[in-house]
C-alpha positions in Angstrom: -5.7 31.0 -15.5 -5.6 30.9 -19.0 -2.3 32.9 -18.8 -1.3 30.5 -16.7 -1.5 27.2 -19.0 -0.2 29.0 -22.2 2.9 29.7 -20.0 2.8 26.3 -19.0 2.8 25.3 -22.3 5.4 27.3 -24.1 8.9 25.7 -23.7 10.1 29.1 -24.2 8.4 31.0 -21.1 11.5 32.2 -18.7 11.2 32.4 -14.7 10.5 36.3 -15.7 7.6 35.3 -17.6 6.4 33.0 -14.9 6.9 35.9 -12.7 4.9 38.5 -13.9 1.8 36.3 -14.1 -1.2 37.6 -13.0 -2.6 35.0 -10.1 -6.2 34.9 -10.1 -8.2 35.0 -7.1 -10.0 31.6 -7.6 -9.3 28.3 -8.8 -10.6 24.8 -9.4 -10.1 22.4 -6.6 -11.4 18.5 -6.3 -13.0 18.9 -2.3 -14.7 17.7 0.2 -17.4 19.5 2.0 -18.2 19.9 5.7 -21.7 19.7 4.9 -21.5 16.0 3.9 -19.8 14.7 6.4 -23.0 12.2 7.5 -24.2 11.8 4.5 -22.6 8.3 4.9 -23.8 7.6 8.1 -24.8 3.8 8.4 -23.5 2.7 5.3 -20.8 0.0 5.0 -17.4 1.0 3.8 -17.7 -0.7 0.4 -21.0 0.8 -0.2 -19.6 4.6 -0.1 -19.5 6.1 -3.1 -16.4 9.1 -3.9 -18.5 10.2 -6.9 -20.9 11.7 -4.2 -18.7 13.6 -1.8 -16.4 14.7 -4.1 -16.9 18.2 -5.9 -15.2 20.4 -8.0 -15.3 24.0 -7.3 -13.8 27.3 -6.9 -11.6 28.4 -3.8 -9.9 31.7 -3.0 -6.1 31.0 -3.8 -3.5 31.1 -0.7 -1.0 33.5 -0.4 2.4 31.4 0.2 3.6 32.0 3.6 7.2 32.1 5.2 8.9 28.7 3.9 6.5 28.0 1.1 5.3 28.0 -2.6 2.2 28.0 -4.8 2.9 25.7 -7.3 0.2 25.3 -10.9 -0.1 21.7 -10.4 -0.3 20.2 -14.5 -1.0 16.4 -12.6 -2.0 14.8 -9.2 -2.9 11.2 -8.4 -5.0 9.5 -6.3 -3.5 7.8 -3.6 -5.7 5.5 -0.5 -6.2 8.5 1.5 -8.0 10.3 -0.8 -10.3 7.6 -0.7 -10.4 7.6 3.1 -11.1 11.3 3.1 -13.7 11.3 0.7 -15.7 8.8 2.4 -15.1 10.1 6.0 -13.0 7.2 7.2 -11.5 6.7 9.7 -13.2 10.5 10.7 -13.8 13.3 8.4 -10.6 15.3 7.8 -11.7 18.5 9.0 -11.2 17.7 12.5 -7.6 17.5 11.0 -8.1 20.7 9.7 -9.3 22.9 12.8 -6.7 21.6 14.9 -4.1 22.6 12.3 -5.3 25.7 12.8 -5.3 26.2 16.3 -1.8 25.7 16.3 -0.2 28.6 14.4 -2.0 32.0 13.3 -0.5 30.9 9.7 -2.1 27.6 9.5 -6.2 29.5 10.9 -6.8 29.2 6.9 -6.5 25.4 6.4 -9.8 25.8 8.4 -12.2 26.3 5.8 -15.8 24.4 5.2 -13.8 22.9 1.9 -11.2 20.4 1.9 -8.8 20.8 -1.2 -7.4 17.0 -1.0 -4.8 15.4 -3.3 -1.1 14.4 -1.8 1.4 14.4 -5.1 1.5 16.9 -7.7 3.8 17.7 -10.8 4.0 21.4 -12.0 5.6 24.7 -11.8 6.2 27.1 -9.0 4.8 30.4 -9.4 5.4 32.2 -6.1 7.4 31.3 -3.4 7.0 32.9 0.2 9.5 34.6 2.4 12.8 32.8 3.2 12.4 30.6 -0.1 15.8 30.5 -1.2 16.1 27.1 -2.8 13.3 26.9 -5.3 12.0 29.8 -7.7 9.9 30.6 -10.4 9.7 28.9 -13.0 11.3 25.4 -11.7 9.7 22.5 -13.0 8.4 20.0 -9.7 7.3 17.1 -8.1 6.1 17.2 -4.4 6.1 14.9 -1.7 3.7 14.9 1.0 5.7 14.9 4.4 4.6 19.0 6.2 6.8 19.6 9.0 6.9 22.4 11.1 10.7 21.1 12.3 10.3 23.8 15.6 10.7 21.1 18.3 14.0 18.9 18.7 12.6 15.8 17.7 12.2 16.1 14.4 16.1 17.3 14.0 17.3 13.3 13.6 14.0 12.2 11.6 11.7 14.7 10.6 8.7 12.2 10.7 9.2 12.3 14.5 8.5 15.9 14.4 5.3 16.2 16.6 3.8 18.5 13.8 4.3 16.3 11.0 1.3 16.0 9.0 0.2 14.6 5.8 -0.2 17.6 2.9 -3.9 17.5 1.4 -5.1 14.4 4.3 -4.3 16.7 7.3 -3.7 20.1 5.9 -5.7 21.9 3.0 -4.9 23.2 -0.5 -3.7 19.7 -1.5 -2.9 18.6 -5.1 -6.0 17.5 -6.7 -6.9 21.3 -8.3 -4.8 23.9 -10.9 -2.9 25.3 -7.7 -1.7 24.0 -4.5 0.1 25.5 -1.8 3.1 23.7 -0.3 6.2 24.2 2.3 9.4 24.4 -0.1 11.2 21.5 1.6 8.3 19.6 0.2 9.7 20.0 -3.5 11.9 17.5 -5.7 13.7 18.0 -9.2 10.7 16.8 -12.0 12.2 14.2 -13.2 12.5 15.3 -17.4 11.9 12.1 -18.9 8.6 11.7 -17.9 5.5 13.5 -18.6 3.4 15.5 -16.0 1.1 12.8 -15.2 4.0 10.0 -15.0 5.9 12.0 -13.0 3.1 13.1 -10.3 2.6 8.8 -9.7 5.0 7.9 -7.8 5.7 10.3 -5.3 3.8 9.2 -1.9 3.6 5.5 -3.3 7.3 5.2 -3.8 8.3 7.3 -1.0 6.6 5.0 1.3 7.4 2.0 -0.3 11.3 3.4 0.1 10.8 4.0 3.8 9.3 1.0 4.6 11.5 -1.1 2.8 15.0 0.0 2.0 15.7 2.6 4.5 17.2 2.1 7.8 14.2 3.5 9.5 12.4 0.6 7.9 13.4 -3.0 7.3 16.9 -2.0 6.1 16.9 -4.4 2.9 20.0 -5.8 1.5 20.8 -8.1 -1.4 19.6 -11.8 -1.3 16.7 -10.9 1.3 13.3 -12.7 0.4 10.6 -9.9 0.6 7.0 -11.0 0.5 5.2 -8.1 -0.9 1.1 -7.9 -0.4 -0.8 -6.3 -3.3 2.2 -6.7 -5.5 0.8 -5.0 -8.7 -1.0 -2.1 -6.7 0.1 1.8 -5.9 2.2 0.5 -2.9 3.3 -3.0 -3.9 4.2 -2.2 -7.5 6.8 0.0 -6.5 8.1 -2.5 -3.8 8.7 -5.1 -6.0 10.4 -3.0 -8.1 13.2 -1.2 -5.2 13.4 -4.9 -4.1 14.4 -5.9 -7.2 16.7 -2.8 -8.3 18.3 -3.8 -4.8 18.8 -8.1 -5.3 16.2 -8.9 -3.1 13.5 -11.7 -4.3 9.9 -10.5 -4.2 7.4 -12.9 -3.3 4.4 -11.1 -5.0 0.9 -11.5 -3.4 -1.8 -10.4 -6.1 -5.5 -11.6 -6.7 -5.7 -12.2 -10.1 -4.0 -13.8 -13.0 -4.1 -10.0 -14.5 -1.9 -8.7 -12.1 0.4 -11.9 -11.6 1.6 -11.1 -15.3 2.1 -7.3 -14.4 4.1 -8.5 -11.8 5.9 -10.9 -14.6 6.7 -8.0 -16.5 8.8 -6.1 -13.8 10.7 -9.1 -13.5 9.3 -10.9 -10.6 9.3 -14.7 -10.2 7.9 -15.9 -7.3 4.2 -14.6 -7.2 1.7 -16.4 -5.3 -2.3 -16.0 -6.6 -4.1 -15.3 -3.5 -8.0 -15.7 -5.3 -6.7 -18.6 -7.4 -5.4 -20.6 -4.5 -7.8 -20.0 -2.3 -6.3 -19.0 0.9 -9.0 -18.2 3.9 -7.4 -16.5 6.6 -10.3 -15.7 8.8 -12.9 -18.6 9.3 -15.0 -15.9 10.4 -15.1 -12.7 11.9 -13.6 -13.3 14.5 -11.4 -16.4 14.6 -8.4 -16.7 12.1 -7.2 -20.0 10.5 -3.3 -20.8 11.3 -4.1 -23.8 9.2 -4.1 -21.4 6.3 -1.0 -19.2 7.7 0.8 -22.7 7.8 -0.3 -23.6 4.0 0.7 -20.0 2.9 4.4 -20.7 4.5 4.7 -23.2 3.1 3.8 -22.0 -0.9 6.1 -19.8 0.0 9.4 -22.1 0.8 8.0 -23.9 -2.5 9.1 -20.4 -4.2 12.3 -19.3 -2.1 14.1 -22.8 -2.2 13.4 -23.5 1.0 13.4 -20.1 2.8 11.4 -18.3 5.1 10.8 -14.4 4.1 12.8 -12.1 5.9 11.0 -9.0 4.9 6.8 -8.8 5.0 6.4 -6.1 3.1 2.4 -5.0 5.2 -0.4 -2.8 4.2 -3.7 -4.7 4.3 -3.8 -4.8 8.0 -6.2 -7.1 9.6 -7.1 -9.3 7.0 -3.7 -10.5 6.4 -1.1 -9.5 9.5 -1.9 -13.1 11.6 -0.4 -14.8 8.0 2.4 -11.7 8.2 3.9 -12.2 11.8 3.8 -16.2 11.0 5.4 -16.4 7.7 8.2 -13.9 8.6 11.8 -16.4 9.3 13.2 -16.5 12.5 14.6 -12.9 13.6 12.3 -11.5 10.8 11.0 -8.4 10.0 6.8 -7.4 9.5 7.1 -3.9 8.4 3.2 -1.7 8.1 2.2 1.1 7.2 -1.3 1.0 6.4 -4.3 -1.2 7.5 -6.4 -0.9 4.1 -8.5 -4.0 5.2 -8.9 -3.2 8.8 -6.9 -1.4 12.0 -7.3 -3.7 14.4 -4.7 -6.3 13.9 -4.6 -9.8 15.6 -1.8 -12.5 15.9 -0.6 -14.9 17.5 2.5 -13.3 19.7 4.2 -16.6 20.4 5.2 -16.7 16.7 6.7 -13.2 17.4 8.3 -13.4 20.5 9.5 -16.6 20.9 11.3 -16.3 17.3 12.4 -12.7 17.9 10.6 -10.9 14.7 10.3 -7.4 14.8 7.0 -5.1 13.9 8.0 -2.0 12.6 6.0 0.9 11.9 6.6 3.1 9.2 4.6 6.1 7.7 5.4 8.2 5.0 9.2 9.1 4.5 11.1 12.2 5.5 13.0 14.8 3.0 16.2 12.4 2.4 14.1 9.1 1.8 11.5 10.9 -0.6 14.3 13.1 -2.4 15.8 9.7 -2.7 13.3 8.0 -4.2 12.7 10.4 -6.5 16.2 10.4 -7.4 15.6 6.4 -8.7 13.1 7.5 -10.7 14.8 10.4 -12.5 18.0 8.0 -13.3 15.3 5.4 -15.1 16.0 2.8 -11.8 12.4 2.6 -10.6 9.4 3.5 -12.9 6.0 4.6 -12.6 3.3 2.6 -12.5 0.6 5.1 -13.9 -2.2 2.5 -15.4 -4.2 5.3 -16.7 -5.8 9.3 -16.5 -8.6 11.1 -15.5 -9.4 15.1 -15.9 -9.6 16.8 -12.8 -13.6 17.0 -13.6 -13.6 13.3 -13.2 -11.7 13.2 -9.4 -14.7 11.4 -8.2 -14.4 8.2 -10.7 -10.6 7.8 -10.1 -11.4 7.9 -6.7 -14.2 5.4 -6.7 -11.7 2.9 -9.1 -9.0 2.8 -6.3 -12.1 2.6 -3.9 -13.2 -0.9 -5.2 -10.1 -1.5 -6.3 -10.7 -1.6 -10.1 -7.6 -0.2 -11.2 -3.5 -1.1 -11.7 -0.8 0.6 -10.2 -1.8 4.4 -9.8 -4.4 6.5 -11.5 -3.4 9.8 -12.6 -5.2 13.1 -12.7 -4.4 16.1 -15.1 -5.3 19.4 -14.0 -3.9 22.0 -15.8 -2.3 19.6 -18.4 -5.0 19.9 -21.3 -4.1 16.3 -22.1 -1.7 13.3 -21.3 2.3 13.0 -22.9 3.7 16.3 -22.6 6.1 17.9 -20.6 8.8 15.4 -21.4 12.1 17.0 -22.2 14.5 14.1 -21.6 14.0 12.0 -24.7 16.9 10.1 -24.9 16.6 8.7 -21.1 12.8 8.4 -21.8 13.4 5.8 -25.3 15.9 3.3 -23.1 12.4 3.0 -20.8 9.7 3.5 -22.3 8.3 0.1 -22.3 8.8 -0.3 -18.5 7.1 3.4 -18.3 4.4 2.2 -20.1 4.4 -1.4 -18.6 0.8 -0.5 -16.9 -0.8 1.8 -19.3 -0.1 -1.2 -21.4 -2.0 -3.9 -19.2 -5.1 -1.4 -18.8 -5.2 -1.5 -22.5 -5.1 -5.2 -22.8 -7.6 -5.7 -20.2 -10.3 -2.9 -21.0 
């Protein structure tokens, strides 16, 4: 491994080099055990701690199979599922895992009593399986998360439909949260050069999904002058929705908690932001029975901030907590577009404020190749930005975890693996001093705050 890095390192190693590189048999992987599955049991959700169930430790490394590469990951990032896998929620991921597995004699190793988890990554490929043809040694990376197998029709016109689409590191193994991963080459994306290793593995499933969901056509198609009311506006999701809704003249209406991250949202240029915590608003009375009264009240702060205007975009993720205020405060012919349920999966409104003013609820998960290669190509031309707040080492997996657990951090929280410290692996310097400020925008605010 130690090969490896200086390789890594050196801005003069050549795909040859890279090449010739001994693998070794073993590397360093954050996981999740099988063993621990229950060691949660009867706990409340808030009460789990990651800092338990995750470990660091040594797993054989994968041979790259037809369609694939083993890339030396220099940063990951923790995104919400790593939280859900490493408490056990909704269900352990190994029951992700031995299905996978059942499928296709290739995928009988994702089985193992170890789950490698982690879904971004920035590094270098170093091998690349059989049929490989677009990405080689040596190329410097980013990878999203979507794994397809692409064998059935239906995944030919949106390869999220394909029945075998899974999340890389959630439902398969050998994610990006170690010093390799193994990934299927139509997973990879151009690093973009202006940023370093940790920047650039940020955005990638954040962004993606925030694209999807927002922009795209499979999504809620946003044009120009669309009002977009954005939940968790300064978080790993909503921070790169406010930006692609500004990039693309919309006008975010920014839902945050605190005055902390009303400010970030300030700084990316945002004007209409709405301070759930400081304003009160009460959406459940209690467990059971929500409050229109407050729906009605959150409408109509938000006309207060459009000029009038109903939102035609609800930009979802909470889930339960919030979707009742969603399907209400979304115009006439609306759209409530969700892709995640952070707060709660069972979701309760009132249809008659769907139906009888024709909104739409739109799913969307993830993006496919297109959409992620995409949004990645915003963020290598400077128009969208990552929101990396700040860095652990890979020994400290568990505490970034437990941070986006309780929700104590801004924007993303980065990981460096092989990268023996934060900043390098920026080659674009030029591109990088027109943004820097923006690229530093949250780094800046954990600063500040801490």
């Amino acid at each position: 491994m130690d090969e490896i890095i200086s390789a890594l390192l050196s801005e003069d190693a050549t795909p040859h080099d890279f090449a010739g590189l001994r693998l070794p048999e073993s590397y360093r992987g954050a996981v999740v055990r099988k063993e621990d599955t229950g060691m949660f049991e009867g706990m409340s959700s808030a009460d789990k701690d990651p800092r338990k169930s995750l470990h660091l430790q040594d797993v054989p490394t994968p041979e790259p199979g037809p369609g694939e590469a083993l890339v030396a990951v220099m940063a990951s990032a923790i995104n919400y599922n790593t939280v859900w896998s490493s408490i056990f929620e909704p269900l352990p991921t190994f029951g992700f895992l031995e299905r996978y597995a059942r499928r296709f004699p290739g995928a009988a190793r994702h089985d193992q009593p170890y789950h490698v988890l982690g879904s971004d990554l920035a590094g270098v490929v170093l091998r690349t399986g059989p049929g490989v043809n677009a990405w080689h040694v040596g190329d410097r990376v980013v990878a999203h998360c979507l794994s397809v197998e692409l064998e059935s029709s239906d995944g030919h016109g949106d390869t999220m439909l394909d029945p075998e689409q899974r999340i890389w590191g959630f439902e398969t193994n050998f994610g990006g949260l170690a010093q390799l991963a193994l990934v299927k080459s139509n997973q990879l994306m151009p690093k973009p050069e202006h940023l370093s290793w940790e920047e650039a593995a940020s955005p990638g499933l954040v962004n993606s999904t925030a694209y999807r969901q927002l922009v795209s056509r499979n999504g809620a198609g946003m044009k120009q002058g669309d009002n977009v009311l954005i939940w968790g506006a300064s978080g790993g999701l909503g921070s790169y929705a406010t930006q692609l809704a500004l990039a693309g003249g919309a006008n975010p209406v920014c839902v945050v908690s605190s005055e902390q991250k009303a400010d970030i949202c300030r700084k990316m240029g945002a004007e209409a932001i709405i301070d759930r915590s400081a304003e009160g608003y009460r959406f459940w009375k209690d467990e059971h029975d929500q409050d229109p009264r407050e729906w009605k009240r959150f409408g109509k702060r938000i006309r207060e901030l459009t000029g009038g205007e109903d939102v035609d975009i609800v930009f979802e993720h909470p889930g339960r907590e919030t979707f009742g205020a969603s399907v209400y405060v979304a115009r006439k012919g609306g759209t409530i577009v969700t892709c995640a349920s952070t707060s709660g999966y069972r979701h309760e409104y009132d249809n008659r404020y769907l139906w009888m003013s024709l909104k739409k609820i739109v799913g969307s998960h993830f993006a496919n190749y297109r959409e992620a290669w995409e949004a990645n190509r915003l963020v290598a031309k400077g128009k969208i930005h990552p929101t990396l707040s700040k860095a652990y080492p890979l020994e400290e997996t568990g505490q970034a975890a437990y941070e986006v657990h309780r929700n104590l951090h801004q924007g993303k929280v980065g990981v460096l693996a092989l990268a023996p410290r934060e900043g390098l692996g920026v080659r674009d310097e030029e591109l990088r001093a027109r943004h820097v400020d923006a690229i530093n925008r949250f780094r800046q605010e954990e600063a500040r705050t801490s």
